[in-house]
DRENDO-631564 format. One line per 5 residues: number of its first residue (from 1); their letters; for each residue x, y, z of N, C-alpha, C, O, CB. Coordinates in Angstrom, 1 decimal. Glycine has a CB too. Layout:
NUM) a) X/Y/Z/X/Y/Z/X/Y/Z/X/Y/Z/X/Y/Z  ...
***
This chain:
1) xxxxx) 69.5/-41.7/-2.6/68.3/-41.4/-3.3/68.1/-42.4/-4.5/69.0/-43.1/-5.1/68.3/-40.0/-3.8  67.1/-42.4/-4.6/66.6/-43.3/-6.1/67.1/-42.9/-7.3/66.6/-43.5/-8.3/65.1/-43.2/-6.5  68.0/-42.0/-7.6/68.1/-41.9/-8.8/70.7/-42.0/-8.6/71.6/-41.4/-9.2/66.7/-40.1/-9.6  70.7/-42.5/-7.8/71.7/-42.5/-7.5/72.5/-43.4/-8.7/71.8/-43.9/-9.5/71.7/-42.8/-6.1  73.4/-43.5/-8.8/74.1/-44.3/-9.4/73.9/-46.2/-9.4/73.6/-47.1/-10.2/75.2/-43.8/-8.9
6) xxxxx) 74.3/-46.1/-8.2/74.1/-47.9/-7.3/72.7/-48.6/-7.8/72.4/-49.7/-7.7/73.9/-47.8/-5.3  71.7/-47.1/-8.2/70.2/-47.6/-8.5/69.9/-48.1/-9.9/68.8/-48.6/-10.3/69.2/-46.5/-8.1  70.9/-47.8/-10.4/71.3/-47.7/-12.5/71.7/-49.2/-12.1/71.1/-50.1/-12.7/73.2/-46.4/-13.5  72.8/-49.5/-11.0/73.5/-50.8/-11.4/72.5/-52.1/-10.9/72.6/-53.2/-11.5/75.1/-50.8/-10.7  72.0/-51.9/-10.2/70.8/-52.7/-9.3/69.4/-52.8/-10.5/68.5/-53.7/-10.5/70.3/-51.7/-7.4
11) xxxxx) 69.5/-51.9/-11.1/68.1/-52.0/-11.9/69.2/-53.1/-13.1/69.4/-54.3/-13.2/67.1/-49.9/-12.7  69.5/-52.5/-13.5/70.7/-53.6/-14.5/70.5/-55.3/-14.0/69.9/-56.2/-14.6/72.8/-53.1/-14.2  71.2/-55.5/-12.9/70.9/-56.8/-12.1/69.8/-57.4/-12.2/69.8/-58.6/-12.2/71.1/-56.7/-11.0  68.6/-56.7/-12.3/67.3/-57.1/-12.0/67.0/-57.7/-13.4/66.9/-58.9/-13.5/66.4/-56.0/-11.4  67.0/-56.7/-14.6/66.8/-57.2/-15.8/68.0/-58.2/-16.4/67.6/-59.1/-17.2/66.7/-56.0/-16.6
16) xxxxx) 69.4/-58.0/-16.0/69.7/-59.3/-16.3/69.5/-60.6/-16.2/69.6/-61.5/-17.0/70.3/-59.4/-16.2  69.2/-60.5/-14.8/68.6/-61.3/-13.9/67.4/-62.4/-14.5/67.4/-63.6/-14.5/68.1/-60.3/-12.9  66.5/-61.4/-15.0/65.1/-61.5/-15.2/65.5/-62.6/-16.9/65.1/-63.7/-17.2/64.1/-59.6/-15.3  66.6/-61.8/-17.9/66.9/-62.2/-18.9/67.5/-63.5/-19.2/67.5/-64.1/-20.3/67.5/-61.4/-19.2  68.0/-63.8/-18.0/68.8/-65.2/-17.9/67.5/-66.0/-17.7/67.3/-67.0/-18.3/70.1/-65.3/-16.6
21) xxxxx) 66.6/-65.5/-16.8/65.9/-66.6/-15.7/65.0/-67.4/-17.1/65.1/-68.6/-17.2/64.6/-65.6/-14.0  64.2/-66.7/-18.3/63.6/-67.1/-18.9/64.4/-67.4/-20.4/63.8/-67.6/-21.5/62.7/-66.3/-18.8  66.0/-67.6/-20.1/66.5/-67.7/-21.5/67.5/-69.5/-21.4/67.9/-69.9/-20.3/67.8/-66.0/-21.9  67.6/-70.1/-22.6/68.5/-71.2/-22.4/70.2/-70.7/-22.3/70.9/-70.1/-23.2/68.2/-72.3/-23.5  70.7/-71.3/-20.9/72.1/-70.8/-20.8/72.9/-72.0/-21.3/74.1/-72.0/-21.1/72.6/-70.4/-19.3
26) xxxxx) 72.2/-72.9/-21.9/73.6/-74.3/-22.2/73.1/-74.7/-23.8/72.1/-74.2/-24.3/73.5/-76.3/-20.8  73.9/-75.4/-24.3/73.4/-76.0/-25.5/74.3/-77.2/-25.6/75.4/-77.0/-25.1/73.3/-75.0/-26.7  74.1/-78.7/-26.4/74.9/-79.6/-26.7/74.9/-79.3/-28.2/74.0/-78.7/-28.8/74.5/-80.8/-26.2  75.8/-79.8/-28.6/75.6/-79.7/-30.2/76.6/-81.2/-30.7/77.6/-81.5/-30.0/76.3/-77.8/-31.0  76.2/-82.0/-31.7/77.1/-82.9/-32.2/76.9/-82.4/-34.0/75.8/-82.5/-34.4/76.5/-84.8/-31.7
31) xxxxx) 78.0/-81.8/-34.9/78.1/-81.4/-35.8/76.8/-80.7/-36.2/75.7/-81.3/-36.5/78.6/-82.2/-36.5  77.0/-79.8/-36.2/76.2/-78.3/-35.6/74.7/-78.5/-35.2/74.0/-77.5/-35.1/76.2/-77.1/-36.9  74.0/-79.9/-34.9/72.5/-80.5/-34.9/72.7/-80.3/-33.0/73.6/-80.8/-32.3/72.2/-82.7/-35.8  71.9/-79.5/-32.5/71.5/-79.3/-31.2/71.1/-80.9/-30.6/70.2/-81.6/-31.1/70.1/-78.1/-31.2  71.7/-81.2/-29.9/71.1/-82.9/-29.0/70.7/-82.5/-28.2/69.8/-83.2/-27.8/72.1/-84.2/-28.4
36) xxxxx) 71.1/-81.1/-27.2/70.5/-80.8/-26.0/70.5/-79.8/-25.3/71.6/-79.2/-25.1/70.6/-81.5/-25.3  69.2/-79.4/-24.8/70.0/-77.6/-24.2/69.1/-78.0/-22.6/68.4/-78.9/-22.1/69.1/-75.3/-25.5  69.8/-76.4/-22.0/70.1/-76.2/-20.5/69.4/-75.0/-20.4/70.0/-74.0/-20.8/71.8/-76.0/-20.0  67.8/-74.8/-19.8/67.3/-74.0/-19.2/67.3/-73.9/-17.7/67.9/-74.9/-17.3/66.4/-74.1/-19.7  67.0/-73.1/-16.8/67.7/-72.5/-16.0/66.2/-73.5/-14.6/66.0/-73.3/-13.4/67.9/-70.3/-16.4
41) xxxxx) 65.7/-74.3/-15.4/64.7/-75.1/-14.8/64.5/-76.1/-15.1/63.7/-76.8/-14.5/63.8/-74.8/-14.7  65.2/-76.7/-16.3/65.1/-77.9/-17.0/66.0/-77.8/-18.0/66.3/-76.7/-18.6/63.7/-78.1/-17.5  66.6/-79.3/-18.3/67.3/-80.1/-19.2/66.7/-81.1/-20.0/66.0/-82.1/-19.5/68.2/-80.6/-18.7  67.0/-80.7/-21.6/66.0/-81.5/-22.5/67.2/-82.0/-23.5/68.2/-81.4/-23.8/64.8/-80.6/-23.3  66.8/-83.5/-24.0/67.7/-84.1/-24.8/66.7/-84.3/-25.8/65.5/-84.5/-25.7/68.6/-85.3/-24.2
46) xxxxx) 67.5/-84.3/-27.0/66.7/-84.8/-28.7/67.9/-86.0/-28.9/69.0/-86.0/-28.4/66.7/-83.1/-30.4  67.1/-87.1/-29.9/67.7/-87.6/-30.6/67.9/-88.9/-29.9/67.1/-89.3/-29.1/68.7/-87.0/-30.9  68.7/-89.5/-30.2/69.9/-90.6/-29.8/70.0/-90.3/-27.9/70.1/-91.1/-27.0/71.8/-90.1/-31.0  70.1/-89.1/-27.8/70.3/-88.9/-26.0/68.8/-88.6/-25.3/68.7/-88.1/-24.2/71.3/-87.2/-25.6  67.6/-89.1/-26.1/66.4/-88.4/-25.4/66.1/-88.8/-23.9/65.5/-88.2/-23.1/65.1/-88.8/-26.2
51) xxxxx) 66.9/-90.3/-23.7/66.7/-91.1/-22.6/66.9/-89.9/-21.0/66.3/-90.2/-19.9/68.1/-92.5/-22.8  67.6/-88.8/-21.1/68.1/-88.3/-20.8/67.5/-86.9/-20.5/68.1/-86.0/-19.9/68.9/-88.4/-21.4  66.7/-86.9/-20.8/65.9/-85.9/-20.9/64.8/-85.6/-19.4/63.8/-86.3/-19.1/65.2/-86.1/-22.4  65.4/-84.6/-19.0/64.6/-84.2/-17.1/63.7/-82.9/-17.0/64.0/-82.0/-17.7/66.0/-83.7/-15.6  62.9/-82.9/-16.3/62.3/-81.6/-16.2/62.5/-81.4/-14.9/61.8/-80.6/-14.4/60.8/-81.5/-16.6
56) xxxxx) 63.5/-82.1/-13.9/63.1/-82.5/-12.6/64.8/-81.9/-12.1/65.3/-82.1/-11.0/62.6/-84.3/-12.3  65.5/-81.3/-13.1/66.8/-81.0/-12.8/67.1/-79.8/-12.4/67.0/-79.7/-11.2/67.5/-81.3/-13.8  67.5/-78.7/-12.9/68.7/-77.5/-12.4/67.3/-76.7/-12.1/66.8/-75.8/-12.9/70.2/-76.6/-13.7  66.7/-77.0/-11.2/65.6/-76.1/-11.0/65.9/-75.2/-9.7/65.3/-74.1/-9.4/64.2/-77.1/-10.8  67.1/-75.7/-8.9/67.6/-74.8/-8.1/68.4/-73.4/-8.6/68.7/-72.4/-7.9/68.3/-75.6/-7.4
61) xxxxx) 68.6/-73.5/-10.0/69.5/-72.3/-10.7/68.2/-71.3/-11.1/68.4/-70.1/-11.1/70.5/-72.8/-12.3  67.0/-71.7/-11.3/66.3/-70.4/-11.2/65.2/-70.2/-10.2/64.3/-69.4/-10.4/65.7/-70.2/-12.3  65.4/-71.0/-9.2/65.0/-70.2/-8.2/66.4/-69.3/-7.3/66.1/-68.3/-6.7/64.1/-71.2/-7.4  67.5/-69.7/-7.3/68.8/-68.7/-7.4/68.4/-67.1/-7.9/68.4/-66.1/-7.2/69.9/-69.3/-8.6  68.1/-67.2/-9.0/67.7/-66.5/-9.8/66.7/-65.4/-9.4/66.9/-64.2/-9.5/67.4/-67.2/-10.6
66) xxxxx) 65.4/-66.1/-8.9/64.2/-65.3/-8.9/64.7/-64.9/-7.0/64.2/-64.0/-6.3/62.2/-66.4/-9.5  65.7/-65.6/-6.6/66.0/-64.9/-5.2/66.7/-63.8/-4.9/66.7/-63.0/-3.9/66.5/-65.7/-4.4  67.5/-63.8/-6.2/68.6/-62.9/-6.7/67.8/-61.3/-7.0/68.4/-60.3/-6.6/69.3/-63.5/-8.1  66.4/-61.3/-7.6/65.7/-60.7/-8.3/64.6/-59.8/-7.3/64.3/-58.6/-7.3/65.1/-61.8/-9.3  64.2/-60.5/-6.6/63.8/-60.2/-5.5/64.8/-59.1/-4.1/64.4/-58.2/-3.5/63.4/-61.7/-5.2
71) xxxxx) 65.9/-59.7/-4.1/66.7/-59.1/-3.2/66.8/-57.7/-3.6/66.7/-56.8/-2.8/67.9/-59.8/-3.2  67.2/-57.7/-5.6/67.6/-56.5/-5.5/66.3/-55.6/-6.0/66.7/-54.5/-6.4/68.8/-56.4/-6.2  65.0/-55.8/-6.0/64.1/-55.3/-6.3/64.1/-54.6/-4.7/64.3/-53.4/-4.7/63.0/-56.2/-6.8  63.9/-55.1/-3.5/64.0/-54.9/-2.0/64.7/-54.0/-2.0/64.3/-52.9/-1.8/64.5/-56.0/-1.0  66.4/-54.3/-2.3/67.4/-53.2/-2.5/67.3/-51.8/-3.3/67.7/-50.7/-3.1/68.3/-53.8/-3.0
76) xxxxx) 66.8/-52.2/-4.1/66.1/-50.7/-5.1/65.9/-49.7/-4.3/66.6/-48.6/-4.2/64.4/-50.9/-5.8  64.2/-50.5/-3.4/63.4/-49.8/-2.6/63.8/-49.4/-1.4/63.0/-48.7/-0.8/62.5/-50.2/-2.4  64.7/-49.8/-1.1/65.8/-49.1/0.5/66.6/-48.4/0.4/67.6/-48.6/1.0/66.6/-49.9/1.4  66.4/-47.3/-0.6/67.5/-46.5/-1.3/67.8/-45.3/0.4/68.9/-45.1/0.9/66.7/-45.5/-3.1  66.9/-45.0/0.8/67.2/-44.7/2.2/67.8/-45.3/3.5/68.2/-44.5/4.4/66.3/-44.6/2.4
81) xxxxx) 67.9/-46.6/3.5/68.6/-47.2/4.7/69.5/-48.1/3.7/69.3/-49.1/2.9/67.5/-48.2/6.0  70.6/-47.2/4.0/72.0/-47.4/3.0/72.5/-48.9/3.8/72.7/-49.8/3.1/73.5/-45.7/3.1  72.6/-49.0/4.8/73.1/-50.5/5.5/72.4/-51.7/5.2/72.9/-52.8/5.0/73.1/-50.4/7.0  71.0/-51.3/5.2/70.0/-52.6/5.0/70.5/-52.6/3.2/70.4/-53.7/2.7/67.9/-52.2/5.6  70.9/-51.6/2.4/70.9/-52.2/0.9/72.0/-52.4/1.0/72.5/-53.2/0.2/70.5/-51.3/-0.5
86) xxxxx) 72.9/-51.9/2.0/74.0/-52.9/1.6/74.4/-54.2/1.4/75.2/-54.8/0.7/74.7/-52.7/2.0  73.4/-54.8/2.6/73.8/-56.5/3.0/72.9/-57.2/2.3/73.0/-58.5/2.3/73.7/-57.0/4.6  71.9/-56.5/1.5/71.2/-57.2/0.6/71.6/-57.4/-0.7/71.2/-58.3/-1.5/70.3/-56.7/0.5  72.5/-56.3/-0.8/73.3/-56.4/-2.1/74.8/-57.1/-2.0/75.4/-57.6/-3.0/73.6/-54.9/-2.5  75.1/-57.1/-0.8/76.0/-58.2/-0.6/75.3/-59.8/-0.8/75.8/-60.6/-1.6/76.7/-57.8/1.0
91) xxxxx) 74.5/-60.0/-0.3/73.6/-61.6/-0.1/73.3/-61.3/-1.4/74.1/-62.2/-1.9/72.1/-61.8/1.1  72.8/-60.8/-2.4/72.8/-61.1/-3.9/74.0/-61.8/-4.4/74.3/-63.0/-4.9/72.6/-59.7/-4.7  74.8/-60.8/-4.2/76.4/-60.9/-4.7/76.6/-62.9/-4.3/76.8/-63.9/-5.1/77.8/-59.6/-3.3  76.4/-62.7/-3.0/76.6/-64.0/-2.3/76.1/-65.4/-3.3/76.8/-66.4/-3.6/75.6/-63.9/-0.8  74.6/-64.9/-3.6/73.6/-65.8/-4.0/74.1/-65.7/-5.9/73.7/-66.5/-6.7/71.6/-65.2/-3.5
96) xxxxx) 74.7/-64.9/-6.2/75.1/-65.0/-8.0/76.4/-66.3/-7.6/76.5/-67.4/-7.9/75.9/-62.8/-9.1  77.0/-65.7/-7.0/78.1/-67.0/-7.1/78.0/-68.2/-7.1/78.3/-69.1/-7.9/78.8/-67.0/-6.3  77.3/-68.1/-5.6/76.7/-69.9/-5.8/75.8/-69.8/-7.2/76.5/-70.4/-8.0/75.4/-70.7/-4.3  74.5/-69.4/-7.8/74.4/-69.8/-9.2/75.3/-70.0/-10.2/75.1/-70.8/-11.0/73.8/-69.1/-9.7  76.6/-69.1/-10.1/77.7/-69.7/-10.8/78.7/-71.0/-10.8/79.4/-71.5/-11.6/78.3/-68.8/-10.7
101) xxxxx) 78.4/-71.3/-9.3/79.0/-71.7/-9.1/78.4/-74.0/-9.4/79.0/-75.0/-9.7/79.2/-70.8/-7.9  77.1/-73.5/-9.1/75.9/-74.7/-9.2/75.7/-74.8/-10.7/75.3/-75.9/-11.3/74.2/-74.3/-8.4  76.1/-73.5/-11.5/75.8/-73.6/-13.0/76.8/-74.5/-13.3/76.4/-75.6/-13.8/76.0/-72.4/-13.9  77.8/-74.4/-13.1/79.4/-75.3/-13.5/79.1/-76.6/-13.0/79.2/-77.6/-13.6/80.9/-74.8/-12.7  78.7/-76.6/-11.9/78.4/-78.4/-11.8/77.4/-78.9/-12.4/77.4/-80.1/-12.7/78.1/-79.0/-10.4
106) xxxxx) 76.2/-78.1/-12.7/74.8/-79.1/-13.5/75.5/-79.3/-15.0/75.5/-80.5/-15.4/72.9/-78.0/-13.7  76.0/-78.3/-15.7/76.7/-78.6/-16.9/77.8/-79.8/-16.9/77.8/-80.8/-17.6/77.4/-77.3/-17.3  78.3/-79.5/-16.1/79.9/-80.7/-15.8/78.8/-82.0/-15.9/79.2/-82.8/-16.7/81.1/-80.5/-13.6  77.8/-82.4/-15.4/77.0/-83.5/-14.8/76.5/-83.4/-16.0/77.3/-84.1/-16.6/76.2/-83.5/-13.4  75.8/-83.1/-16.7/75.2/-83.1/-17.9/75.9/-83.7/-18.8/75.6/-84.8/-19.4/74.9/-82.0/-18.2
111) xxxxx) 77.2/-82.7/-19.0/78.1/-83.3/-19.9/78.5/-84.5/-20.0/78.7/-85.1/-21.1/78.9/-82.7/-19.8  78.7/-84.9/-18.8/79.2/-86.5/-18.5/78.4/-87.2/-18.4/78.8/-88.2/-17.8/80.0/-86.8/-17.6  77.3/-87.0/-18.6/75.9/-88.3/-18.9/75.9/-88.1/-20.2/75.9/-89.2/-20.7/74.1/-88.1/-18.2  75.9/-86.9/-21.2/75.7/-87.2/-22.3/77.1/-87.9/-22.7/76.9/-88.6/-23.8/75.1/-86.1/-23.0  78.3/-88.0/-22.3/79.3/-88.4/-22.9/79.2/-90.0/-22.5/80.0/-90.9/-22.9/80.6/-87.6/-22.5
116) xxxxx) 78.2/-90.2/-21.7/78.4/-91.6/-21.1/77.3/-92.4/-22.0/77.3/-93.6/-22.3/78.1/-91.7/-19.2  76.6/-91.6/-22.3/75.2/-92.4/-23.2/75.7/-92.5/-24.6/75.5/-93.4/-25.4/73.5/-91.3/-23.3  76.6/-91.3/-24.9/77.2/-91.7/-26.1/78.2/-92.8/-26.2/78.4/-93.4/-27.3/77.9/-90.7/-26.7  78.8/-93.1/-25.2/80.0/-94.3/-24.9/78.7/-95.6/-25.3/78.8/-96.3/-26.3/80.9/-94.2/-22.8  77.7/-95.9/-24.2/77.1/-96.6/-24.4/76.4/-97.0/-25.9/76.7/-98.0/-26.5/76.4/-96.2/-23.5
121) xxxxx) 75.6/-96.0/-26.3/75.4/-96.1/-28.2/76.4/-96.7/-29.2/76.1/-97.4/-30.2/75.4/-94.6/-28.9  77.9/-96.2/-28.7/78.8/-96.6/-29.7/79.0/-98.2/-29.0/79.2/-99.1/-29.8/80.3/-95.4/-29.8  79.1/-98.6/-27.9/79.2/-100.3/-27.7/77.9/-100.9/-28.0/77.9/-102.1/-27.6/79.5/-100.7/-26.1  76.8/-100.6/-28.5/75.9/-101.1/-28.7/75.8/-101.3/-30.3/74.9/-102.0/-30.8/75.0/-100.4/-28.1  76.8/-100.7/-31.0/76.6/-100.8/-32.5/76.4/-99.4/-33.3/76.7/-99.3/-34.5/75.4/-101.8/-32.7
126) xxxxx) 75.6/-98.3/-32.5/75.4/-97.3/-33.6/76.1/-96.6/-33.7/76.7/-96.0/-32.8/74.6/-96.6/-33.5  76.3/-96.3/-35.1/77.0/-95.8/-35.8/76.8/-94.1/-35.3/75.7/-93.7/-34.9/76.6/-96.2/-37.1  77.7/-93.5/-35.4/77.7/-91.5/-35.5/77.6/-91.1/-34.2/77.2/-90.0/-33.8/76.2/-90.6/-36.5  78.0/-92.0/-33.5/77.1/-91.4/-31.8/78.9/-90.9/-31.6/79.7/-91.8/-31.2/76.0/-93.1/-30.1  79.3/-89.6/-31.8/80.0/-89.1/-30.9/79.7/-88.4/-29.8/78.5/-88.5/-29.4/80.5/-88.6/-31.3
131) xxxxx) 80.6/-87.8/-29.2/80.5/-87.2/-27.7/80.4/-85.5/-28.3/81.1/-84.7/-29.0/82.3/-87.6/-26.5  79.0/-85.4/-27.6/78.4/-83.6/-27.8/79.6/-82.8/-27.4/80.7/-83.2/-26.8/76.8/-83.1/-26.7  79.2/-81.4/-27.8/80.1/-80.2/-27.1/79.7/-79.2/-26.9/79.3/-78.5/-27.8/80.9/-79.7/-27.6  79.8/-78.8/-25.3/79.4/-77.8/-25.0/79.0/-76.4/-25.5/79.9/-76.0/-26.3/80.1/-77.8/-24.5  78.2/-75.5/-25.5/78.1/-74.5/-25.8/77.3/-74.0/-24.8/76.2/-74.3/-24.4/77.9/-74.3/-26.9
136) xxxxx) 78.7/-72.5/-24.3/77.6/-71.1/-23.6/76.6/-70.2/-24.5/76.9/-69.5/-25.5/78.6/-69.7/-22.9  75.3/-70.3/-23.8/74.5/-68.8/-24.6/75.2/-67.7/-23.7/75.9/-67.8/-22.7/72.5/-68.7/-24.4  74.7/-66.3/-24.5/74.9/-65.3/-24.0/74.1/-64.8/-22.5/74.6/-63.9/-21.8/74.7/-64.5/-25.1  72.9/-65.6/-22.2/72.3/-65.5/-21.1/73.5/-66.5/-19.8/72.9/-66.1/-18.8/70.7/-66.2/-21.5  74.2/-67.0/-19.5/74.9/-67.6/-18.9/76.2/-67.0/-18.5/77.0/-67.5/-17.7/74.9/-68.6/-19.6
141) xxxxx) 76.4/-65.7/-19.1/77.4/-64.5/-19.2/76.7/-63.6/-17.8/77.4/-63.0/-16.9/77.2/-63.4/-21.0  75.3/-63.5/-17.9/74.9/-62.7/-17.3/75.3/-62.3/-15.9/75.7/-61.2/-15.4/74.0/-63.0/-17.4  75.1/-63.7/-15.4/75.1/-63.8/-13.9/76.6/-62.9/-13.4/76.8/-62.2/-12.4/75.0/-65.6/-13.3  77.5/-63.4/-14.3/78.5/-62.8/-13.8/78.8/-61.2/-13.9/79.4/-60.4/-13.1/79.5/-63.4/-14.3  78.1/-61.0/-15.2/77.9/-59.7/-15.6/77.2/-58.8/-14.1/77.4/-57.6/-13.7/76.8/-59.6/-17.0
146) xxxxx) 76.3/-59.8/-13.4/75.3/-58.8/-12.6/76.8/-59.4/-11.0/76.9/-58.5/-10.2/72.8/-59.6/-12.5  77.2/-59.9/-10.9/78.0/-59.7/-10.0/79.1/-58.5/-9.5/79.5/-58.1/-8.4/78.4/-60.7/-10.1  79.5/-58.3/-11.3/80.2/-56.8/-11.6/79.6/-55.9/-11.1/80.1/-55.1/-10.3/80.2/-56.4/-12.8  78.6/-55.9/-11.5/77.6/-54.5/-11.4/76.8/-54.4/-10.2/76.1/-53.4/-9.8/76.5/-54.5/-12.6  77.1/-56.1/-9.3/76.6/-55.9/-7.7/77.4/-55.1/-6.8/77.2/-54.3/-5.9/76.5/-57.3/-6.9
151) xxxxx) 78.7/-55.6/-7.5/80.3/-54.9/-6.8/80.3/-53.3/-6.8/80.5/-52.5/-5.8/81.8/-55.3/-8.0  80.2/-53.0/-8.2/79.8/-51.5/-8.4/78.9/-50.7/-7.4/79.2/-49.7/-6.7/79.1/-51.3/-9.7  77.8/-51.5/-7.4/76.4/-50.6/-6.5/77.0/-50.9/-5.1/76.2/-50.2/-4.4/74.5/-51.4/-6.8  78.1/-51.7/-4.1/78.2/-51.4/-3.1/79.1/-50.9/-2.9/79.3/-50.6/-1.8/78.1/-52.0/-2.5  79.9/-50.6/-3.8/80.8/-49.6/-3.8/80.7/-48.1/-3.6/81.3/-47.3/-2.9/81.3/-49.7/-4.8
156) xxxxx) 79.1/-47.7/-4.8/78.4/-46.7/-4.8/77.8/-46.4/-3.2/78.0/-45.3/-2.6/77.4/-46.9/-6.0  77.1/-47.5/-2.7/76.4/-47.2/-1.3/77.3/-47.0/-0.5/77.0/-46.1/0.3/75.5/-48.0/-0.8  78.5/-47.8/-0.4/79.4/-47.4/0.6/79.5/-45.7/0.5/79.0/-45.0/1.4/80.7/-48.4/0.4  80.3/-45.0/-0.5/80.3/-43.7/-0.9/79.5/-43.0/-0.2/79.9/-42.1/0.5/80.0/-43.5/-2.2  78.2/-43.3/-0.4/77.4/-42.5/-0.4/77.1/-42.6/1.2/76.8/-41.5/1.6/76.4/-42.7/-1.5
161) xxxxx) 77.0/-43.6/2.2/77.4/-43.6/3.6/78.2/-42.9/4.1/78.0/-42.2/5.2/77.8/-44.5/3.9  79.1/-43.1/3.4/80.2/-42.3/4.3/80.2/-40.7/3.9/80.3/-40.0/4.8/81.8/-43.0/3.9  80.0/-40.1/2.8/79.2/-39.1/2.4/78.6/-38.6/3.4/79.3/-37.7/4.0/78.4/-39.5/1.7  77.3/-38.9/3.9/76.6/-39.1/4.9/77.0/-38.7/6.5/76.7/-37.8/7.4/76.5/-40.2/4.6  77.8/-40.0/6.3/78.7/-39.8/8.0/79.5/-38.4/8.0/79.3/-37.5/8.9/80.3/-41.3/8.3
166) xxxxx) 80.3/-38.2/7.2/80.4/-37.2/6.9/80.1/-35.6/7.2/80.8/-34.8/7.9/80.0/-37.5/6.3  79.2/-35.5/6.6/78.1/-34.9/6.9/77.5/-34.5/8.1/77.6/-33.5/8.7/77.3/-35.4/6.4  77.0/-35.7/8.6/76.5/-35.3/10.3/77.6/-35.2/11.2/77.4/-35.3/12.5/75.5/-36.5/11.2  79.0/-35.1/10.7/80.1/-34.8/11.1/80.4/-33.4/11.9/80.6/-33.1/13.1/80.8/-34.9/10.0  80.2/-32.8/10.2/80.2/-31.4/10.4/79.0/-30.6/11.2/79.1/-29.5/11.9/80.3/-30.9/8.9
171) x) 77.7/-31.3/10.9/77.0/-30.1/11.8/77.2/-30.7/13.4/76.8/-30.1/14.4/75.0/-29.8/11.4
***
C-alpha cells in the first residue's frame, strides 16, 4: 500500500534526488576565494582558470539524476505490483551508483585541468597561481544517502511480498 514504509523511503529519494539535481555538488577554492564550482550540468571557472570554464560538461550526472527521479516516482505509483517496484527500485539503485560513480571521475578530470592550468600560469610568470582544492557540498552526499534508503525500500518490498506469498499460502 501507499502508505507503507518503502513509500517514506522512495518519497525521500525523490526529494533528495530533486535537491541534488538543482544544487552545486563541487567547489574549487584557492585560499578560501571560490575559482570554481561543479553543478550537476555544468562546470564554471572564475579568475586566472576562466579558460576552463564549460557548459557542455557533466551534463550526463543530471540527467542520471532526473532518470533516477522518474524511476522512483513510477515506483511510488506501483505500490501494488510489488515485483515491477522492485526492479525499478533496484535500476534506481543501479543508476545512483553509476552517478556516483561518473561523479568521481568528472571531479578527478576537473581537478586535473585545473591543476594543469595552474602548472601552466606558474611557467608563464604569474605569480599566486597555486593548485585549487577540492571541496564536497552537502548536495553530493545525497546520492549516496538515496542509495541507503533505495536499499531500505527493497528490503521493505521484499517483506512485504513475501508477506503476501504468505498469505495466499494459508487460504
Amino acid at each position: 500500500m501507499i502508505q507503507r514504509i518503502q513509500t517514506v523511503y522512495l518519497a525521500l529519494v525523490l526529494i533528495f534526488s530533486f535537491v541534488g539535481l538543482i544544487s552545486t555538488i563541487g567547489e574549487w577554492t584557492v585560499a578560501d576565494a571560490v575559482v570554481a564550482h561543479f553543478s550537476n550540468f555544468t562546470f564554471g571557472a572564475e579568475g586566472a582558470f576562466k579558460e576552463l570554464d564549460s557548459t557542455s560538461g557533466p551534463w550526463c550526472l543530471g540527467v542520471l539524476l532526473i532518470m533516477v527521479m522518474f524511476l522512483t516516482l513510477m515506483s511510488i505509483m506501483l505500490f501494488r505490483k510489488r515485483m515491477r517496484q522492485l526492479r525499478l527500485t533496484i535500476l534506481s539503485t543501479i543508476l545512483l551508483v553509476g552517478y556516483v560513480a561518473a561523479y568521481a571521475v568528472f571531479a578527478y578530470y576537473y581537478h586535473l585541468n585545473l591543476d594543469l592550468c595552474a602548472l601552466t600560469a606558474y611557467e608563464k610568470g604569474i605569480e599566486g597561481c597555486i593548485s585549487p582544492t577540492f571541496h564536497l557540498k552537502f548536495a553530493a552526499v545525497l546520492p549516496i544517502l538515496s542509495i541507503i534508503l533505495n536499499c531500505l525500500a527493497i528490503q521493505g518490498i521484499r517483506k512485504d511480498e513475501a508477506l503476501v506469498r504468505s498469505l495466499d499460502r494459508i487460504r
